[in-house]
C-alpha positions as CSV (number, residue, x, y, z in Angstrom):
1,X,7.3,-11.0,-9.4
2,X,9.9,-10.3,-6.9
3,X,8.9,-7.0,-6.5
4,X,5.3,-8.0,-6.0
5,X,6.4,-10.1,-3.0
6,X,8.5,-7.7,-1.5
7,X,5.2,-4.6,-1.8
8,X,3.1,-7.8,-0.1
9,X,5.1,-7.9,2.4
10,X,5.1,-4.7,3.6
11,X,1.6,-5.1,4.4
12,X,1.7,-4.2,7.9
13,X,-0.1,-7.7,9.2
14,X,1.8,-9.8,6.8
15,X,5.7,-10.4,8.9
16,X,3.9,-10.8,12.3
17,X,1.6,-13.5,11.0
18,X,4.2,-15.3,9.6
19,X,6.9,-14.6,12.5
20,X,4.0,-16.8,14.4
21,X,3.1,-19.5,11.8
22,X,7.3,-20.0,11.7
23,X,6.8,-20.2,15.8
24,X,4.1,-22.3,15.3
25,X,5.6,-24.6,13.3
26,X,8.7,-25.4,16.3
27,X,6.8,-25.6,18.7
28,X,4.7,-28.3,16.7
29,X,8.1,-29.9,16.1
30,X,9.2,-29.8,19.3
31,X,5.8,-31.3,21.0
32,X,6.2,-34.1,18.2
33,X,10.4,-34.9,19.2
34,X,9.4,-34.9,23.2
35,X,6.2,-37.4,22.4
36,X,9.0,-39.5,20.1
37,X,11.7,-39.4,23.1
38,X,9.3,-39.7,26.2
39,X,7.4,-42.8,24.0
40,X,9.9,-44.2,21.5
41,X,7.8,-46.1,19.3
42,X,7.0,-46.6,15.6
43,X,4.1,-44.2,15.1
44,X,5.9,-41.8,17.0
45,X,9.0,-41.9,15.1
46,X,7.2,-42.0,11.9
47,X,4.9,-38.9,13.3
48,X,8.7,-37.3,14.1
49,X,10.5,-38.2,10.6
50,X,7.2,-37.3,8.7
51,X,5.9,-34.3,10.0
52,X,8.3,-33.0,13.0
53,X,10.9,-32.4,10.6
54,X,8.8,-30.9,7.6
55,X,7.6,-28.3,10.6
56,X,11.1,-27.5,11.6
57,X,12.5,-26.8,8.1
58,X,9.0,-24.8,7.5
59,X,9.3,-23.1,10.7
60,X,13.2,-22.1,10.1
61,X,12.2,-20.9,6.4
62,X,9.6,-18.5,7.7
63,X,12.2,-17.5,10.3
64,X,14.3,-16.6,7.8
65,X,12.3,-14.8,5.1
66,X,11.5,-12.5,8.1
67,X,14.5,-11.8,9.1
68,X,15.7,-11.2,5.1
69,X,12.9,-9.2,4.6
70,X,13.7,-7.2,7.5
71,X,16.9,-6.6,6.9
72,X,16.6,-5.3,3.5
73,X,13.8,-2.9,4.6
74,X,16.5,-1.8,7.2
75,X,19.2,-0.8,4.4
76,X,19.7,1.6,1.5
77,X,17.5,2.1,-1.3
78,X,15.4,0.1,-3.7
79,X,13.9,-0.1,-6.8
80,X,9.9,-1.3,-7.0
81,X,7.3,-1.4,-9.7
82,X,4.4,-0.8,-9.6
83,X,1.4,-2.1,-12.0
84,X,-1.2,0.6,-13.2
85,X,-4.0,0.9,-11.3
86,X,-2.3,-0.4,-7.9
87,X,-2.3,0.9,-4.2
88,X,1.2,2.0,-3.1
89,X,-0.1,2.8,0.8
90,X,-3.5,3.8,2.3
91,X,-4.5,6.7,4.6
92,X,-3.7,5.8,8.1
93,X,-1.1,3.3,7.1
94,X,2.1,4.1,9.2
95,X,4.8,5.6,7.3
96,X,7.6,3.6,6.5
97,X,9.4,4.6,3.0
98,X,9.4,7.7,0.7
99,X,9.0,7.1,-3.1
100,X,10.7,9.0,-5.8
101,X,8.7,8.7,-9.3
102,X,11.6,7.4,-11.9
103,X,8.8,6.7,-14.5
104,X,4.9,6.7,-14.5
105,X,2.4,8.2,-13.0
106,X,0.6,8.2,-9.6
107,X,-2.8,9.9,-7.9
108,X,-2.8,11.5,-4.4
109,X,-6.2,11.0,-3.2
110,X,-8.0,11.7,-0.2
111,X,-10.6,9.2,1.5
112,X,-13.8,10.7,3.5
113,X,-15.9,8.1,4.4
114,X,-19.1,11.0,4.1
115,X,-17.7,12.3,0.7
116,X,-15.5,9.4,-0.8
117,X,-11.9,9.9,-2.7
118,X,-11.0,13.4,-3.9
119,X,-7.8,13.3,-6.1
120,X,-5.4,16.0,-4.2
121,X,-2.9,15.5,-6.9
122,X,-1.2,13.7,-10.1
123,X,2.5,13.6,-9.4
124,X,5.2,12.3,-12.3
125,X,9.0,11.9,-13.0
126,X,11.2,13.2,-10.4
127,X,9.0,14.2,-8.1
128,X,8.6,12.5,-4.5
129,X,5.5,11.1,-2.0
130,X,5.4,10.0,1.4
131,X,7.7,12.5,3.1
132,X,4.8,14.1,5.0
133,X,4.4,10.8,7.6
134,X,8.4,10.3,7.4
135,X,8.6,14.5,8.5
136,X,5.5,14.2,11.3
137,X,6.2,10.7,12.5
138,X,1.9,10.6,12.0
139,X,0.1,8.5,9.9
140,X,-0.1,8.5,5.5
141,X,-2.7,11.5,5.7
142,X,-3.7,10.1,1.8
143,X,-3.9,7.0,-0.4
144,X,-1.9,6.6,-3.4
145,X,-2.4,4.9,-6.2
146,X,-1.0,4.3,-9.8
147,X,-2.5,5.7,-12.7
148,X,0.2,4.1,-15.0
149,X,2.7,1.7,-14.7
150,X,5.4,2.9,-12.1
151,X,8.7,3.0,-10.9
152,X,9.9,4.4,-8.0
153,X,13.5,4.5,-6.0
154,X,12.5,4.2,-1.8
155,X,14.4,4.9,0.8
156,X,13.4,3.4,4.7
157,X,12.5,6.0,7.2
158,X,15.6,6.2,9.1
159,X,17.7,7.0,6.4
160,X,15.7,9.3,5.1
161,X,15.4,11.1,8.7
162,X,18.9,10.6,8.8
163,X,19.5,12.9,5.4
164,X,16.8,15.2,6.4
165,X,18.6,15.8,9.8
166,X,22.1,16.4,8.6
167,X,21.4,18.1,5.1
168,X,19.5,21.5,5.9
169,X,19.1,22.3,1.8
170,X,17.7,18.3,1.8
171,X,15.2,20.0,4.8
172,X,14.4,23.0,3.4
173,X,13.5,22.1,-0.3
174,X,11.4,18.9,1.5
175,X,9.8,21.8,3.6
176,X,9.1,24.0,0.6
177,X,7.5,20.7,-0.8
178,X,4.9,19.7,2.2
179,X,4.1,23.8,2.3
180,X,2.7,23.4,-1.4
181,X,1.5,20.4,-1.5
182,X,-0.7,21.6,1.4
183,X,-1.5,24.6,-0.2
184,X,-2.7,22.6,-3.0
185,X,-4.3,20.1,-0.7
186,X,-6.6,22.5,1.1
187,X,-7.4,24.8,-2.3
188,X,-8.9,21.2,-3.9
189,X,-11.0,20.5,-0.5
190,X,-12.1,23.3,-0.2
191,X,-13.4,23.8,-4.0
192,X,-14.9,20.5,-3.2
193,X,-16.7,21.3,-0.3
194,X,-18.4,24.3,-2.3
């Protein structure tokens, strides 16, 4: 479950909207306490007790799950799972984490809105995805999704750039990687395209 909630909010929409719902919510609260103080009166000290404070509380929750979630997306490593059949990250999505398969089994595909998904790949146990937008600084150039069930160690961007900088065996095996996965890449499109 907790892993669910934590893959949902990565969903590049998901913080912002509720960064604003939380702001919402106080400035609600805070139009409620200034009608209370400026017209001190039953209903507006009910209105206050009742709802003002439930917004605040909600407001300063959402605050802080942001923040939280933020953090943690900011440090280390983590574990996730994955259910079969799931969406790890879309083409275009921005590239925020690289994934390294501990168990299961997951599809690289390609979209093209003319000719539909073209699986690029199946990649297992020990081997790694999303380095290519991490490397470029572009987009995901592929969807992936899980064939099995899945788990996966990620690392954040910035420490992985951070490894990739300092480590030039880390940079050079990672290279060797893109080189045949694009190898691979352009030998399936262009058996598909035949």
């Amino acid at each position: 479950m907790t892993s669910t909630i934590t893959r949902r909010m990565r969903e590049p929409y998901v913080l912002p909207r509720m960064m604003r719902v939380a702001e919402v919510c106080i400035i609600l609260a805070a139009g409620i306490a200034s009608a209370s103080v400026l017209n001190p009166g039953p209903i507006s000290l009910t209105l206050f007790f009742v709802f003002g404070q439930g917004l605040i509380v909600l407001g300063v929750a959402l605050y802080l799950i942001v923040t939280l979630i933020h953090f943690k997306r900011r440090h280390g490593v983590a574990q996730l799972h994955f259910a079969a059949g799931e969406t790890v990250f879309r083409q275009g999505d921005p590239g925020d984490f690289i994934y390294t398969i501990i168990k299961g089994e997951v599809a690289v595909m390609r979209e093209d809105p003319e000719q539909g998904e073209t699986m690029l790949s199946k990649l297992g146990p020990g081997e790694y995805f999303g380095e290519m937008a991490l490397v470029s600084d572009a987009p995901r150039n592929a969807t992936v999704r899980t064939l099995t069930p899945v788990d996966v160690v990620t690392m954040e961007r910035m420490d992985f750039t951070t490894l990739y900088t300092y480590l030039p065996a880390l940079r050079r095996s990672v290279e060797e990687v893109i080189t045949a996965k694009l190898d691979a890449e352009t030998r399936t499109l262009d058996h598909r395209d035949r």
